[in-house]
N, CA, C and O of each residue as an XYZ file, in Angstrom:
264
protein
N     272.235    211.846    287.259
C     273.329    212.787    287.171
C     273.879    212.774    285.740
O     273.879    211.654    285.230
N     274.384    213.854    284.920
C     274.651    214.005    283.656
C     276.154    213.992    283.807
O     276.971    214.467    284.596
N     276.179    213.041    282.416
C     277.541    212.460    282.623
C     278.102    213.264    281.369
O     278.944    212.752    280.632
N     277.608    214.529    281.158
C     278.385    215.721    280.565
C     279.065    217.176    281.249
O     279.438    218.227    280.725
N     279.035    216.742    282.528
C     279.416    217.776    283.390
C     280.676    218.349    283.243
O     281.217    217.806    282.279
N     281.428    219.224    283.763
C     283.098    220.036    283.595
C     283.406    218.864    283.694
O     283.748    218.284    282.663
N     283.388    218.219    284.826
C     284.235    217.466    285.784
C     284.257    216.377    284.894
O     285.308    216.070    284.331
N     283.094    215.693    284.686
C     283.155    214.253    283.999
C     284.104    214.323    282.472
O     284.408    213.341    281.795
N     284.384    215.471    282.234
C     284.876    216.158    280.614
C     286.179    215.823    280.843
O     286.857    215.017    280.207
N     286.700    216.925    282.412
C     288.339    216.502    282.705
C     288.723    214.843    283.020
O     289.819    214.283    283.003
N     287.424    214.334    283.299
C     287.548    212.223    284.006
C     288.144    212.208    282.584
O     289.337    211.934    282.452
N     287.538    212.430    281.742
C     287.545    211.751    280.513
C     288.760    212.053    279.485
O     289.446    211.307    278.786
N     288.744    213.269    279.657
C     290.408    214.077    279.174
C     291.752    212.970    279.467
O     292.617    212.491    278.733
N     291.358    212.820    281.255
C     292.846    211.965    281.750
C     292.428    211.305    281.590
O     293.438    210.603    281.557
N     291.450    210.439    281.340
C     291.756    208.582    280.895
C     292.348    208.472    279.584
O     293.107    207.571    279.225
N     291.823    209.764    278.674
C     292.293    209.530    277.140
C     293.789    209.936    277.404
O     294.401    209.267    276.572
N     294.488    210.497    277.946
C     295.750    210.821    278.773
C     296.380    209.578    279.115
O     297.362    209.269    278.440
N     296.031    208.844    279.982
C     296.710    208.005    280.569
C     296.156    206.702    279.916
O     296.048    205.962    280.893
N     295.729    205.971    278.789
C     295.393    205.361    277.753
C     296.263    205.318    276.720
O     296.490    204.378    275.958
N     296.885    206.752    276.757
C     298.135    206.849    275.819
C     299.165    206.764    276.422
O     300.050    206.352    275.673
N     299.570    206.984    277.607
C     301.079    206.640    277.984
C     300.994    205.088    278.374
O     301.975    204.389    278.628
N     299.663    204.666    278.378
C     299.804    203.016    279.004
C     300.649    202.355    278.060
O     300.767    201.150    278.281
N     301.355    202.858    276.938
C     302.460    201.353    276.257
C     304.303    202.253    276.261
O     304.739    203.404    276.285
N     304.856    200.832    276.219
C     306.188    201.084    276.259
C     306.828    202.028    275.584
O     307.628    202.862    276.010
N     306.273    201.779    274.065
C     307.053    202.712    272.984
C     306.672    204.302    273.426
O     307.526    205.188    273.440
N     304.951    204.566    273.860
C     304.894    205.618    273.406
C     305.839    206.118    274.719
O     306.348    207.230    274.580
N     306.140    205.345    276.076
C     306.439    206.115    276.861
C     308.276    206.259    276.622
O     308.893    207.056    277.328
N     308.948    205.480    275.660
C     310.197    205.549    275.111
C     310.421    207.003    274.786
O     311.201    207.842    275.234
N     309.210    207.038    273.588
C     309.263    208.071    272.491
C     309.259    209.331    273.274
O     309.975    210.246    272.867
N     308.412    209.530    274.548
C     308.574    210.817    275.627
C     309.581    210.948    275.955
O     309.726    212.167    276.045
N     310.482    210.464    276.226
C     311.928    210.161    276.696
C     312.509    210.994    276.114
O     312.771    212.073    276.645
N     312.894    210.660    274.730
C     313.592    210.917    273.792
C     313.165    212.723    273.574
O     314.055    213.546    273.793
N     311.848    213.171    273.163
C     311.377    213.896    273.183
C     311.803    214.975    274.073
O     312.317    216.059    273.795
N     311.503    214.488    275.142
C     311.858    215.524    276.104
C     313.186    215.577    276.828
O     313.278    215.713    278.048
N     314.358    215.444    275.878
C     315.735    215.336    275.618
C     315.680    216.561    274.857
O     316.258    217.551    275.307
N     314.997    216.625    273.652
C     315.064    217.590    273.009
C     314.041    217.277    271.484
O     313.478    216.222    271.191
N     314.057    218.590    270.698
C     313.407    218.086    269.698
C     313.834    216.835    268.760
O     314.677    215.992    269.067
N     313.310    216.866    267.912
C     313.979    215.142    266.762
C     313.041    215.106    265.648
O     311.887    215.439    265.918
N     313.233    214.860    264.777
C     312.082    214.174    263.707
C     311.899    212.702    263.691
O     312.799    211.937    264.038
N     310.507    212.231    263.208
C     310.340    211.212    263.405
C     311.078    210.370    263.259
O     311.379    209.474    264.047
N     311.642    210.682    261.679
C     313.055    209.534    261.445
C     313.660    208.962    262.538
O     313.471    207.894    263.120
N     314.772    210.294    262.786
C     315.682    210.265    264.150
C     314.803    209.371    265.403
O     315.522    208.774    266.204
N     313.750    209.296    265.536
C     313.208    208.917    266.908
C     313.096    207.501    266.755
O     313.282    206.788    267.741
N     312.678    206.758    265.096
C     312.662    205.594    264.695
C     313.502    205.107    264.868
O     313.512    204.020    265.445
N     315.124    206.026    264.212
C     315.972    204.992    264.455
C     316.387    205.110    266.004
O     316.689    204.085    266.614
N     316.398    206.111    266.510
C     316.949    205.672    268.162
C     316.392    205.015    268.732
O     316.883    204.756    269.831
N     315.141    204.381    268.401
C     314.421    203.314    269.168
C     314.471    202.344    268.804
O     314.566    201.459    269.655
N     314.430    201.871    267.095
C     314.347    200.528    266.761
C     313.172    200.667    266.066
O     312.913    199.617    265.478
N     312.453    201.420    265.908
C     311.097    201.201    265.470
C     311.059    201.295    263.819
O     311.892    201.792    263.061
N     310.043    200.770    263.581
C     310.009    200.961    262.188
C     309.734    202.574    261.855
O     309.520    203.275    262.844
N     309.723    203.149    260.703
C     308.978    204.799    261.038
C     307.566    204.767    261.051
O     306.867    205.189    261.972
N     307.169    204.255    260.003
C     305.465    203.651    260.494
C     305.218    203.347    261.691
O     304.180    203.750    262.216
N     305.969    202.702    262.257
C     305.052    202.355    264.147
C     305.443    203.452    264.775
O     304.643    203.790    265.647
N     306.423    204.178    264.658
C     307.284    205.319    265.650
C     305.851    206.282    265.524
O     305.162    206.663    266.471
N     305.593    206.589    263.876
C     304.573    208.160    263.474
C     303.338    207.682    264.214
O     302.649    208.562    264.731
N     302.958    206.417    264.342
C     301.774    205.909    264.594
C     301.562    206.064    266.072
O     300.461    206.456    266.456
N     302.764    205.721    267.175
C     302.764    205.799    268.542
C     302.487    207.510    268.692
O     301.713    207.928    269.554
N     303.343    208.604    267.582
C     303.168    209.356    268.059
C     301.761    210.414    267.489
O     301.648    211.615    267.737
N     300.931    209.687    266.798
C     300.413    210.253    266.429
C     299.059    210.224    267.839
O     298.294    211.076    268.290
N     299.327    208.771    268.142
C     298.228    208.641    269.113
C     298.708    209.434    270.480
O     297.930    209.840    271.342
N     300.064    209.567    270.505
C     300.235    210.760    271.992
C     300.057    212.062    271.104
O     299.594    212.676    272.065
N     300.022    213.224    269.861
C     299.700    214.063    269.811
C     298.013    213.930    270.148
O     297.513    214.845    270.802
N     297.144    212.794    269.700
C     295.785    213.587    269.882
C     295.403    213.284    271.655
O     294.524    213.991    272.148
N     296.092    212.231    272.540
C     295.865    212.494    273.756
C     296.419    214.160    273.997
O     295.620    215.067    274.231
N     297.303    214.287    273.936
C     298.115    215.157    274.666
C     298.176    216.688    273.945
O     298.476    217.676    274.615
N     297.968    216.742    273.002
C     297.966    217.916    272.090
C     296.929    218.669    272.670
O     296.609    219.754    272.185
């Protein structure tokens, strides 16, 4: 069976999906987000994060989720 099928494409879509919400921050950073818009800054400091780790969490939920 070819493991390039629709179906096996969407398996693979939601694991890369749910791979990215598996940590704390990035699922913080949704939070916040979907409060309303923010720039990264703003999201760094409402979390604590450095801005480097904040851009970095969210860079890895834009390419799941984008």
């Amino acid at each position: 069976m070819s493991t390039n099928t629709p179906k096996h494409r969407v398996y693979g879509h939601l694991a890369d999906i749910a791979a990215a919400l598996a940590h704390p921050h990035r699922l913080e950073l949704l939070e916040l987000i979907a409060q309303g818009e923010r720039s990264v800054e703003e999201l760094a400091v409402r979390t604590g994060f450095s801005l480097a780790n904040a851009s970095r969490h969210l860079q890895i939920l834009r390419r799941a989720l984008g």
